[in-house]
C-alpha positions in Angstrom: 7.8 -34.8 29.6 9.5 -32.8 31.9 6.7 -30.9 33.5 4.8 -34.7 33.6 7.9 -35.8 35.5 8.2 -33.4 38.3 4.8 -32.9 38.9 4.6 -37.3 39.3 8.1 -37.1 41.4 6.2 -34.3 43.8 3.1 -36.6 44.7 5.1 -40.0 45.0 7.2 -37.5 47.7 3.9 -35.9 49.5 2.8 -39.7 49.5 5.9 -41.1 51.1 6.3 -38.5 54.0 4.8 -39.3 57.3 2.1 -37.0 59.1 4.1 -36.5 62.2 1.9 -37.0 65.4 1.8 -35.0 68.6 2.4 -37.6 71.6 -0.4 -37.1 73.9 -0.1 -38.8 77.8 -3.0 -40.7 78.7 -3.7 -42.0 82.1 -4.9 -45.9 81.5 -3.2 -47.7 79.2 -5.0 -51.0 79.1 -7.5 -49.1 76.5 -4.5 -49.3 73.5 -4.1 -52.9 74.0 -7.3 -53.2 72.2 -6.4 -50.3 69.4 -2.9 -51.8 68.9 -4.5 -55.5 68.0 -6.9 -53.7 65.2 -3.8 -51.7 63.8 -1.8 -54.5 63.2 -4.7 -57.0 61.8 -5.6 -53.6 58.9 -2.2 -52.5 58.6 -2.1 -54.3 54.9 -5.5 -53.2 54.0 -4.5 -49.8 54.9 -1.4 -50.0 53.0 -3.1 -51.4 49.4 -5.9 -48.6 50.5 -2.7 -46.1 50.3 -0.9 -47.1 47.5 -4.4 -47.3 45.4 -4.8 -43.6 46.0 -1.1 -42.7 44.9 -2.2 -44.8 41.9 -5.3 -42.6 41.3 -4.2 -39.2 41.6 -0.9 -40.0 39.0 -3.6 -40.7 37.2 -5.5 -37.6 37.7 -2.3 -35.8 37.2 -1.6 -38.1 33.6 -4.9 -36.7 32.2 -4.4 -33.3 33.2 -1.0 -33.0 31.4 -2.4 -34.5 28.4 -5.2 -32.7 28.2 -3.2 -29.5 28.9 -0.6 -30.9 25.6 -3.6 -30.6 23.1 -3.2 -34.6 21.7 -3.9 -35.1 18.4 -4.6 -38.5 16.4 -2.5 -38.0 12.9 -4.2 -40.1 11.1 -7.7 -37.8 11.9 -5.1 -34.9 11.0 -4.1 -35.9 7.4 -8.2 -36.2 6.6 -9.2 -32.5 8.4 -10.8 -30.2 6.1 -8.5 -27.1 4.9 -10.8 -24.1 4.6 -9.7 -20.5 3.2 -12.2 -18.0 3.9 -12.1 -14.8 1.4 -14.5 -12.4 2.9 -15.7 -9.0 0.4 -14.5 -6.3 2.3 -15.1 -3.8 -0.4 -17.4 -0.9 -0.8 -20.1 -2.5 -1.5 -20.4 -4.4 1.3 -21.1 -0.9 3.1 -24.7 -1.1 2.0 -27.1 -0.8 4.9 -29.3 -3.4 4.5 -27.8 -6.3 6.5 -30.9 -7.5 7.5 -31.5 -6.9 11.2 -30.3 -4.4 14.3 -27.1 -6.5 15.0 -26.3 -6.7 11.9 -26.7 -3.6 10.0 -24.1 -3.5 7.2 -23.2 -6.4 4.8 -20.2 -7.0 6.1 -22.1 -7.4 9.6 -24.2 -9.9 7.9 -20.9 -11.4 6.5 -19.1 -11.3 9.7 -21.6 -13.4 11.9 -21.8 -16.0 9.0 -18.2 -16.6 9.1 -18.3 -16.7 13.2 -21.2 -19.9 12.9 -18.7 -21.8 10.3 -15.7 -21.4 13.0 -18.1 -22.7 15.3 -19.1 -25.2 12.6 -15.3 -27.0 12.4 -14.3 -30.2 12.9 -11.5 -30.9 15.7 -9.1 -31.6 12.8 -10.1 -28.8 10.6 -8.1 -25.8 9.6 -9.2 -22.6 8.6 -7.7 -19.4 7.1 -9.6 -16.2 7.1 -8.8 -13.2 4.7 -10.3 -9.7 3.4 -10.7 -9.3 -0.1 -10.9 -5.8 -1.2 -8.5 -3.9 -3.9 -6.1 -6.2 -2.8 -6.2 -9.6 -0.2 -4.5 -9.5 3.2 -4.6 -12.6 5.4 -6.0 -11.9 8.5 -4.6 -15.8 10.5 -2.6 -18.4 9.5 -3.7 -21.9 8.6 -4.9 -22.4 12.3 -8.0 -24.5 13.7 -8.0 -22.4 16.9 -11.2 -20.9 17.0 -10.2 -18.0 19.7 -7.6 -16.9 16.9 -10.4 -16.9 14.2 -13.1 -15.2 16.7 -10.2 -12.2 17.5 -9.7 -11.8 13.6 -13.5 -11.5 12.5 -13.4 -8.7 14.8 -10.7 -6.7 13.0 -12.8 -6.9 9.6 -13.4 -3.3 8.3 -14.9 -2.5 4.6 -12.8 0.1 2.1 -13.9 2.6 0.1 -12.5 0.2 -3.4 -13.8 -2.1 -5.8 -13.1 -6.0 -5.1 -10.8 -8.3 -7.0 -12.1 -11.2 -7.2 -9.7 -12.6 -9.5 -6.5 -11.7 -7.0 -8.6 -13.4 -4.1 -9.0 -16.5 -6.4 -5.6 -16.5 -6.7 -4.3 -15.9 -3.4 -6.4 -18.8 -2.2 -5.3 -21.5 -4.3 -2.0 -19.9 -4.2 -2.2 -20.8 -0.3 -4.3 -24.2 -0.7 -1.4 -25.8 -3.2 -0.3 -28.9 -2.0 -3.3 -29.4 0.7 -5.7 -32.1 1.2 -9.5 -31.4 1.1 -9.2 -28.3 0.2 -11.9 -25.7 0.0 -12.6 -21.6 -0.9 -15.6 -20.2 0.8 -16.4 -17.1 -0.6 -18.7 -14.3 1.6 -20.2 -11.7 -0.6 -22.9 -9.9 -2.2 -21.3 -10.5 -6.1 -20.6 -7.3 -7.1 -18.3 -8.1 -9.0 -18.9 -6.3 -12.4 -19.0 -9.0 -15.1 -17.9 -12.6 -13.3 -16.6 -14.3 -16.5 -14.1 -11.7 -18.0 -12.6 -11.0 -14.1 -12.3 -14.9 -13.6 -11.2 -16.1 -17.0 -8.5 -18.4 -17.0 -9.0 -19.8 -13.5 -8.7 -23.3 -12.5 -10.4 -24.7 -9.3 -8.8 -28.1 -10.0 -10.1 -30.6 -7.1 -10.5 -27.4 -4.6 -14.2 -27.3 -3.8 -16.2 -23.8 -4.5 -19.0 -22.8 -1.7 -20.9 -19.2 -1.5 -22.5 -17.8 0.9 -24.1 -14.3 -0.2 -25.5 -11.1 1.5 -27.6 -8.2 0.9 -31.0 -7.9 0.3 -31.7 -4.3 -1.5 -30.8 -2.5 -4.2 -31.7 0.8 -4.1 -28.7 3.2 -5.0 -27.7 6.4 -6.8 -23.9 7.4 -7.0 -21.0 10.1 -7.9 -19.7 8.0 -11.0 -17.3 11.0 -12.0 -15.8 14.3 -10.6 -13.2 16.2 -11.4 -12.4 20.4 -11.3 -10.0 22.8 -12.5 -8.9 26.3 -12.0 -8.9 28.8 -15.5 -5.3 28.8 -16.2 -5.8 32.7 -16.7 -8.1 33.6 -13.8 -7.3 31.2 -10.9 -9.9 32.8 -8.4 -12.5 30.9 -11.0 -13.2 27.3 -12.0 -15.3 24.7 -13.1 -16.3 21.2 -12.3 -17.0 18.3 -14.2 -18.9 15.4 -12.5 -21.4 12.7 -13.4 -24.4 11.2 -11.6 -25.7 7.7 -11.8 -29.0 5.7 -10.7 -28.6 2.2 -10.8 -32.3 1.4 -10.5 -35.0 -0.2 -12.7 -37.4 3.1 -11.5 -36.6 6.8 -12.0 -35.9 8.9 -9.2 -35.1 12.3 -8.2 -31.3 13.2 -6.7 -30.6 16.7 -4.6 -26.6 17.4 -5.6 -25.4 20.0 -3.5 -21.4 21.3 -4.1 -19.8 22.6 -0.9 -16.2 24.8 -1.6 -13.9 25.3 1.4 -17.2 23.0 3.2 -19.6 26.2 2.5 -22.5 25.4 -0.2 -22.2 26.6 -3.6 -24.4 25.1 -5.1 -27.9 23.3 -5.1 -29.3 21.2 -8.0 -32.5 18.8 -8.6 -32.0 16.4 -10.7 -34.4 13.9 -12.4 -32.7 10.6 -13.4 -34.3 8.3 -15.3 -34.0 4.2 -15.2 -30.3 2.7 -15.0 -29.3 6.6 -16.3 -26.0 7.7 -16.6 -26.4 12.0 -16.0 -23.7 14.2 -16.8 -23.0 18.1 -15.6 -21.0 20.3 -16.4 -20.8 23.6 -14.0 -18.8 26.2 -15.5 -17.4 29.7 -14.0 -17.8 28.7 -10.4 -16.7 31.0 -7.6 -16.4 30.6 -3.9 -13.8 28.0 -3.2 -10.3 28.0 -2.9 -8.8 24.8 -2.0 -11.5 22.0 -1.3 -14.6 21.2 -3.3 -17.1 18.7 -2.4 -19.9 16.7 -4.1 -22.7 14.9 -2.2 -25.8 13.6 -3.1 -29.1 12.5 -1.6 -32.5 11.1 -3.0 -35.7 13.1 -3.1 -37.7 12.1 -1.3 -35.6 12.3 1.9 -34.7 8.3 2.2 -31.0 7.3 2.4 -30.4 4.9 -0.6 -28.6 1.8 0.5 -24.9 2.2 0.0 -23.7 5.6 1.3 -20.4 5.4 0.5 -20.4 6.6 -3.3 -23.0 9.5 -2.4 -19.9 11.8 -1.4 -16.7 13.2 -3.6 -14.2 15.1 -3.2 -11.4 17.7 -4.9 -8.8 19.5 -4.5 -8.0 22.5 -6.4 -4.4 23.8 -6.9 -3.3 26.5 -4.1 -3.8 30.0 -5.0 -0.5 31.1 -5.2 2.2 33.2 -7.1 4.7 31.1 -9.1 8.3 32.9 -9.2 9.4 32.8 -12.7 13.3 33.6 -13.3 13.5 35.1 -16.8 17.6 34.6 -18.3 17.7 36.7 -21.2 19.3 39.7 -22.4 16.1 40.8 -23.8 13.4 39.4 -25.3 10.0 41.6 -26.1 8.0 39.0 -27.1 8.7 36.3 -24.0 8.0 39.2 -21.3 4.7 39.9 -23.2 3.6 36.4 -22.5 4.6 36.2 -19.2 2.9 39.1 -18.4 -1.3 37.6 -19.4 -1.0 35.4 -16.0 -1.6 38.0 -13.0 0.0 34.9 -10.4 3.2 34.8 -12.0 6.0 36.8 -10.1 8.5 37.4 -12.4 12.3 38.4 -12.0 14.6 39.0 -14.7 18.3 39.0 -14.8 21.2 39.1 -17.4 22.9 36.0 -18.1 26.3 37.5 -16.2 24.3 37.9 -13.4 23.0 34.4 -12.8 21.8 33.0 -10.5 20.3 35.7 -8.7 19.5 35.2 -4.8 16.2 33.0 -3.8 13.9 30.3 -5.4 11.9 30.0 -8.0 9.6 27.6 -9.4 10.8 27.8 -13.3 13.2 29.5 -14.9 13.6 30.5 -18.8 17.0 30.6 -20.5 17.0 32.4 -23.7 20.0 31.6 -25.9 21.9 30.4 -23.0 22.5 26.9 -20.9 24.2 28.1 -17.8 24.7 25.2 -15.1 21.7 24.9 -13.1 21.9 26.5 -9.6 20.3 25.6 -6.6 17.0 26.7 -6.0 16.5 27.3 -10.1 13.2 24.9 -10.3 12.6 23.5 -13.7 13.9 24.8 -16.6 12.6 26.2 -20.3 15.4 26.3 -23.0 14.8 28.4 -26.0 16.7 27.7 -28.4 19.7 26.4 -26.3 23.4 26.3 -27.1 25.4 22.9 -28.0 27.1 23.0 -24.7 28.0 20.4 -21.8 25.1 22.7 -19.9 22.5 22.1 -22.3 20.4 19.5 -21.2 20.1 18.2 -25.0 22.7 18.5 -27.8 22.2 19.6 -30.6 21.5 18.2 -34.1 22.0 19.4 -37.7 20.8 23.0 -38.5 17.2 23.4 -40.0 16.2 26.2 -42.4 12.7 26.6 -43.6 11.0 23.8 -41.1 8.0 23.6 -39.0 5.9 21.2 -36.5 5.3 18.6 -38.9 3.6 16.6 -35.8 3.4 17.2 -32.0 2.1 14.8 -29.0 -2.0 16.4 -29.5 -2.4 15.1 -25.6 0.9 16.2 -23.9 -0.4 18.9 -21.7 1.8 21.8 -22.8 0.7 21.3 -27.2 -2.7 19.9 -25.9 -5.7 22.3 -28.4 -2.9 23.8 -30.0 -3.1 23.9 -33.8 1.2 23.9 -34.6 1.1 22.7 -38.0 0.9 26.6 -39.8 4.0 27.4 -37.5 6.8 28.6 -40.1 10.9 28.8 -38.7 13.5 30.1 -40.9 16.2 28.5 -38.9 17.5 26.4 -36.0 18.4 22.9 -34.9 17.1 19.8 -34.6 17.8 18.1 -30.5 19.1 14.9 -29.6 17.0 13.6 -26.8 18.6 11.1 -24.1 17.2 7.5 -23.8 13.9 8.2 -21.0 13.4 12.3 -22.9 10.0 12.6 -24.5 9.7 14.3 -27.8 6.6 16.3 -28.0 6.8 18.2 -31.4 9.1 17.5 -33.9 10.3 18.7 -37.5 10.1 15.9 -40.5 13.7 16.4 -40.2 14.2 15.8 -36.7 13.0 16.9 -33.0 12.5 20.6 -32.3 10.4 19.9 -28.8 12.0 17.9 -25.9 11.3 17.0 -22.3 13.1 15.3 -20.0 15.0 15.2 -16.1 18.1 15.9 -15.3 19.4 15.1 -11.7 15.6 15.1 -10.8 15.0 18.3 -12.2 12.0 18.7 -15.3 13.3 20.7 -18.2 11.8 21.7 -22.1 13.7 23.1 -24.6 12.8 24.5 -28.0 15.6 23.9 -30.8 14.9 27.7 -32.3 14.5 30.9 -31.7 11.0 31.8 -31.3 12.1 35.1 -32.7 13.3 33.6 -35.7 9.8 32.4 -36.8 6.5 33.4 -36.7 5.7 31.8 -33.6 5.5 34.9 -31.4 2.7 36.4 -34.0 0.4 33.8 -32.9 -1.9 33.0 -30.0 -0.2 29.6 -29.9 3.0 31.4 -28.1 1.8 33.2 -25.1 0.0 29.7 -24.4 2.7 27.7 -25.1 4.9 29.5 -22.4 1.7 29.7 -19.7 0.8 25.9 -20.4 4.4 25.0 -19.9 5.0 27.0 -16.3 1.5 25.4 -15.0 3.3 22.1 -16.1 5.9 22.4 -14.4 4.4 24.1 -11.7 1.0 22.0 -11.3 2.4 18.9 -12.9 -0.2 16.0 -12.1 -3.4 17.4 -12.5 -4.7 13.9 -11.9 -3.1 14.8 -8.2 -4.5 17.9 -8.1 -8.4 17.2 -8.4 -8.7 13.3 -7.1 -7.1 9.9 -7.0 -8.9 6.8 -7.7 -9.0 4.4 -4.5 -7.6 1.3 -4.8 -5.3 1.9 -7.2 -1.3 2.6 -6.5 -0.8 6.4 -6.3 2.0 8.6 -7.0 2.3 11.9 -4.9 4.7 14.8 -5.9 7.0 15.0 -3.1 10.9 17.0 -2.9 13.1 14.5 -4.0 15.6 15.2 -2.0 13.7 13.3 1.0 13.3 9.3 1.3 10.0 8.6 3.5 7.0 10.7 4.2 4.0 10.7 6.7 0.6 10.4 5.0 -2.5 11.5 7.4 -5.8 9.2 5.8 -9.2 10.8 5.9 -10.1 8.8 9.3 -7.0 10.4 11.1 -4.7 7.5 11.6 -0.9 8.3 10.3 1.1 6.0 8.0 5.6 6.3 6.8 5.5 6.0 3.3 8.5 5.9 1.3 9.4 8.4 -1.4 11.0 7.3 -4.5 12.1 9.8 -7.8 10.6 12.7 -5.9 6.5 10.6 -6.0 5.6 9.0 -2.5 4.1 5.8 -3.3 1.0 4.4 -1.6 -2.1 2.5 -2.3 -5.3 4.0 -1.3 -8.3 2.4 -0.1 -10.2 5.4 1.8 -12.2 8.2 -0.2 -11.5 12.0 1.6 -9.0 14.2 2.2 -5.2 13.1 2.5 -2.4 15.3 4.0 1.5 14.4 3.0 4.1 15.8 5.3 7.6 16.1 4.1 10.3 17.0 7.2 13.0 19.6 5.5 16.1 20.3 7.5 17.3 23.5 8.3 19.6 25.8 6.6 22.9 26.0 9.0 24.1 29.2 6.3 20.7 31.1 6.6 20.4 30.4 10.5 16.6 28.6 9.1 15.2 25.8 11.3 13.9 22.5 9.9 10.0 22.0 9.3 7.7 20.2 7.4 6.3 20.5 4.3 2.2 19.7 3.4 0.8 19.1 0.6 -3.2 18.2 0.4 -4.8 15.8 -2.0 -8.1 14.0 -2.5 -9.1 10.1 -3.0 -12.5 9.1 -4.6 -14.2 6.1 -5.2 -16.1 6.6 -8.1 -16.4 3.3 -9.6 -19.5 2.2 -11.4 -19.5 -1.7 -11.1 -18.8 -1.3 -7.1 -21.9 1.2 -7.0 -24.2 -1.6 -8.8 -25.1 -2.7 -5.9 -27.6 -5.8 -6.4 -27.2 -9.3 -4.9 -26.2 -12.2 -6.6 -27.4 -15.3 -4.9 -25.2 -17.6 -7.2 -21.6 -17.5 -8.7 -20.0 -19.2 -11.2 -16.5 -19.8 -12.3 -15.8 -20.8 -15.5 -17.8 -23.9 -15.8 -18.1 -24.6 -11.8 -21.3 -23.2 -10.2 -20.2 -22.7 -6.2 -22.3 -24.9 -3.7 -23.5 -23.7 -0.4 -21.6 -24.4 2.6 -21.8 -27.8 4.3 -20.5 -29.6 7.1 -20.2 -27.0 9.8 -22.6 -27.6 12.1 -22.0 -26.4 15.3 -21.5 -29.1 18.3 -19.0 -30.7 20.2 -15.5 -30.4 18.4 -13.2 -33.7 18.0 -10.3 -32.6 20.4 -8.9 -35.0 22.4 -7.9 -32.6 25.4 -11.8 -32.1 25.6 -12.5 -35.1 26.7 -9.5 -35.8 28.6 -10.7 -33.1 31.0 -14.1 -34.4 31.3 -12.4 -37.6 32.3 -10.1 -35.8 34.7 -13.3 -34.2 36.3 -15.3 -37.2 36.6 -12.1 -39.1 38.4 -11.4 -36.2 40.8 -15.5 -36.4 42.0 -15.0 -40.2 42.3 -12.0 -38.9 44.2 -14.0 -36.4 46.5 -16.7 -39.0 46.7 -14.9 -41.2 48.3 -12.5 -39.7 50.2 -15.5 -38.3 51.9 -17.0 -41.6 52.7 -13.9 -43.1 54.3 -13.4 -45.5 51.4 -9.6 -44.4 50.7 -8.5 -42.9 53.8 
C-alpha cells in the first residue's frame, strides 16, 4: 500500500506541474487574436481531455502494483490440489536405459516427467518435491512456484542404496496431514523388493495414490557379496570371499577381474546360469596390500543395464607391526605365543618398571593390575588381582573348573573347542553392568570384556599356568585372536560397509568431529561419539577419515592428522533386480496414473492483470499518437 501510494502521489504531481514556456517576440500581433478566441472556447475540453489521462495511467499504475503483489482468490486457494512428489533416487534408477539421448538414465527419464507435471499445475496448486533413496530429503517446501520446483529437479542425483519405500510413504503423509486434496505421486521403476511386506501397515486414508514408472530393460549381473581378510599368521597373504549374481531369465557369461593396490590379480570366466546366485571363494592370494577391487563385465562385450553394482571394493588391514607391552615377571609359555606372529613387536618389562617410555597398541598384565598409563592401549589381564586397578573384581575362588560355555561367535573363542580345558584353581570375575562375558565356569565368569575410560580390556580369572591351557593349540590362539581384536577390532570396517546403512568408524576418542573425504571427492564434518564417527553412507568406493591430533608441547611434536581408509559397497540383491513394474499396489489401493496436469495457461491473477496493463498502455500509445488525449 505504501509503494501503491507514492508511486499514485508522483503522477497526480507530474500531472499538476506546468510545462513552462519560452516567451518568444513576434512581430504582428493581430494573428493571436484569432488563437486566443479557440483557446478559451477548448479550454474545458482540454481540461476533461487532461484529467481523463491522469485517470488512465493511475490506472495503468493500479494494475501494475497488483499484478506485481501476486493476488490470489481464497476461496480458489482452499480447493488447490496439494501434491508431494517422492521421486526413486536410488541405485536402481542408475540403469541406462532411459529411453532416448536426453534422457539416458532413469532418473533422467524421471526427471523430465516431473518437469511436465510442474508445468501441468493449476494456479492454486501446491507441490512438494523429494528424493527417496535410503532415506527421504525434501528438496522445496509446499510451494506452487514453478521456478523453485524447475531449480530443484535440477539438483536430483541417484545413490549407490537401496530405496525405502516405506520411509517415503511415511514422510509424505506425515507432510500431507491436515491438507485438502491431497495427493502422493510416486516416480519409479518398483524396485522395491517385495511391495507388500515393505508397505504393510500403511494407510492412504482419503490421500490419492498416482504412479508414474520408468525403465524399459532388464538386463543385469551384479557383485551380490565381497568381503577379504588377511591370514592372522602370514599378513602378506589373503583371501577373498565374494558372490556373483545374474538376474536374468537367460544364462550368460561374466569376466570377474580382481585388481589389488588397482593392479590385476586376477581373471576369471564365469558361466551363470538363469536367475543364479554363484559363489567364489579365492584363497592364498598375493599381490595387494591395502586395496582390493572386484568388477565385473558380460561376455560378450555389452554393458548390462545398471552399472553401478558391477564394481566392489575392500580394504584390507595395514601391514603393520603391533607393539605389544608384556608385564610380567616371567612367563615361558605367554612369550611362546607371542612369538608365532612375525608383526608383533614385543617389549617386556618388570612390573617395578612400568610403564616403560612409548606406545603400544596392547599390553598384557600377568598377575598384576597396575593403573593404566598413558599410551598403554588396550589391556589383557591374566589372572588379575582383587584390587581398585583391576578392571573387574573378583569373585569366590574356583578349584577343579573349566569353560562350561563360551560366546562360539565372539571373535576371540570363535573355532575354538574350550570345553576339554581343565583349571585347578582361580576366581570367578564380577563384570560391570555394559561388560560382556564371553566364557564362563558353571560356577561363575572366568572370561570378561569390557571399557574402561574408553579403553578395551579382557581378563582371564586364572592363571593359565595353573591349568592345562598352555598345553594346547587353543592358547597361542587365544592370545593372537585377542591382540588382532583389539588391534583390528571391526573387521566389518576393515573389508566394506554396506551403503545406506548408519556406519560406525574407529576413530581416537579423545577427538569430537572428524572430516570424511567420499569417493567422488567432496569433504564432509562428521561428529565422533565413544571413539566411532558416525555417518550414513550412500556412495560405494573408497572413504578417507581424517582425525586433527594436537601437538605434544613436552616432546616439542607438532599437531597433524590422522587417516584412516575404509571401503563402502552396495551389494544389495533386491536393488540389483532391476526389472520394471508398470503397476504398484499398496495394501488394497492399486495407484492410478497421473491426471490433471496438462500443461496451459496457469490460473494466476497477476497474469492476466499484466495482459490488461499491456493492452491499456497500447490503447495509451495509440492514442496519444493520434492526438486524441493530448
Amino acid at each position: 500500500m505504501t509503494i501503491a501510494g507514492v508511486a499514485g502521489g508522483l503522477t497526480v504531481i507530474f500531472y499538476i506541474l506546468k510545462l513552462r514556456r519560452r516567451p518568444i517576440a513576434v512581430p504582428f500581433s493581430h494573428i493571436w487574436e484569432r488563437i486566443l478566441r479557440d483557446k478559451e472556447a477548448t479550454s474545458w475540453f482540454s481540461q476533461l481531455k487532461r484529467l481523463l489521462s491522469l485517470l488512465f495511467q493511475l490506472a495503468l499504475l493500479t494494475l501494475l502494483i497488483m499484478a506485481l503483489g501476486d493476488p490470489r482468490l481464497s476461496q480458489n486457494l482452499v480447493e488447490g490440489r496439494n501434491v508431494l512428489v517422492l521421486i526413486d533416487t536410488s541405485a536402481s534408477m542408475k540403469a541406462i536405459d532411459g529411453g532416448d539421448a536426453e534422457t539416458p538414465t532413469r532418473l533422467d527419464a524421471a526427471r523430465k516427467e516431473v518437469a511436465a507435471l510442474v508445468r501441468g499445475l493449476g494456479g492454486t496448486d501446491r507441490m512438494l518435491l523429494a528424493s527417496m533413496d535410503s532415506g527421504v530429503s525434501p528438496l522445496t517446501t509446499m510451494t506452487g512456484e514453478t521456478s523453485d520446483l524447475q531449480a530443484a529437479l535440477k539438483q536430483l542425483e541417484a545413490t549407490d542404496t537401496r530405496a525405502d519405500l516405506r520411509r517415503g510413504l511415511n514422510f509424505a503423509l506425515d507432510s500431507l496431514r491436515g491438507l485438502n486434496k491431497t495427493e502422493i505421486v510416486l516416480v519409479s521403476d518398483g524396485a522395491f523388493g517385495d511391495v507388500e511386506d515393505v508397505t504393510r501397515g500403511i494407510e492412504l486414508g482419503d490421500t490419492k495414490l498416482s504412479y508414474i514408472p520408468v525403465g524399459k530393460r532388464k538386463r543385469n549381473v551384479a557383485i551380490t557379496q565381497f568381503s577379504v581378510r588377511r591370514y592372522p599368521l602370514d599378513k602378506s597373504r589373503y583371501e577373498v570371499m565374494l558372490e556373483v549374481t545374474n538376474t536374468n531369465e537367460e544364462p550368460t557369461d561374466v569376466e570377474l577381474t580382481l585388481l589389488g593396490d588397482g593392479q590385476v590379480v586376477d581373471v576369471t570366466t564365469l558361466h551363470l546360469g538363469p536367475n543364479e546366485r554363484l559363489p567364489r571363494f579365492y584363497k592364498d592370494l598375493g599381490g595387494a596390500s591395502r586395496t582390493l577391487e572386484a568388477v565385473i563385465k558380460l561376455g560378450d562385450g555389452k554393458p548390462d543395464d545398471l552399472p553401478a553394482d558391477d564394481h566392489a571394493y575392500a580394504l584390507m588391514p595395514e601391514r603393520r607391526r603391533s607393539k605389544v607391552l608384556l608385564v610380567t615377571k616371567t612367563n615361558t609359555y605367554l612369550e611362546a605365543a607371542l612369538l608365532l606372529d612375525e608383526y608383533l613387536e614385543v617389549s617386556s618389562v618388570e612390573p617395578s618398571a612400568y610403564p616403560p617410555p612409548g606406545n603400544f597398541d596392547v599390553t598384557i598384565f600377568d598377575g598384576v593390575a597396575p593403573p593404566l598409563a598413558d599410551g598403554s592401549g588396550a589391556a589383557l589381564y591374566l589372572n588379575p588381582p582383587d584390587t581398585k586397578q583391576a578392571p573387574v573384581g573378583r569373585g569366590k575362588k574356583l578349584k577343579m573348573f573349566g569353560f562350561d560355555t563360551w560366546d562360539k561367535k565372539h571373535p576371540v573363542v570363535r573355532w575354538m573347542e574350550l570345553g576339554d580345558v581343565q583349571v585347578a584353581e582361580g576366581y570367578s570375575l564380577k563384570p560391570e553392568k555394559n561388560d560382556r562375558v564371553v566364557g564362563a565356569s558353571f560356577k561363575g565368569p572366568i572370561l570378561v570384556e569390557g571399557r574402561r575410560s574408553g579403553r578395551r580390556f579382557m581378563a582371564l580369572g586364572f592363571d593359565p599356568r595353573d591349568s592345562d591351557f598352555v598345553m594346547r593349540v587353543a592358547w597361542p590362539l587365544f592370545v593372537l585372536n585377542t591382540i588382532n581384536y583389539f588391534v583390528e577390532e571391526d573387521t566389518g570396517y576393515i573389508s566394506s560397509f554396506r551403503t545406506g546403512e548408519v556406519w560406525r568408524i574407529p576413530a581416537p576418542s579423545g577427538a569430537e568431529v572428524a572430516e570424511l573425504e567420499l569417493p567422488d571427492g567432496t569433504k564432509h564434518q562428521v561428529p565422533i561419539k565413544q571413539g566411532r564417527a558416525v555417518y550414513q553412507g550412500d556412495q560405494a568406493g573408497f572413504y578417507t577419515l581424517r582425525v586433527k591430533s594436537e601437538g605434544n608441547a613436552e616432546s616439542g611434536a607438532e599437531g597433524g592428522s590422522q587417516e584412516t581408509m575404509f571401503a563402502a559397497n552396495l551389494v544389495d540383491l533386491d536393488e540389483s533386480r532391476i526389472e520394471p513394474s508398470a503397476k504398484l499396489e499398496i495394501g488394497k489401493t492399486e495407484a492410478s496414473s497421473v491426471s490433471n496436469f496438462s500443461a496451459g495457461v496457469r490460473r494466476e491473477l497477476w497474469l492476466y492483470l499484466l495482459i490488461a496493463a499491456i493492452i491499456a498502455s497500447t490503447v495509451e500509445w495509440l492514442t496519444y499518437h493520434r492526438r486524441l488525449t493530448v
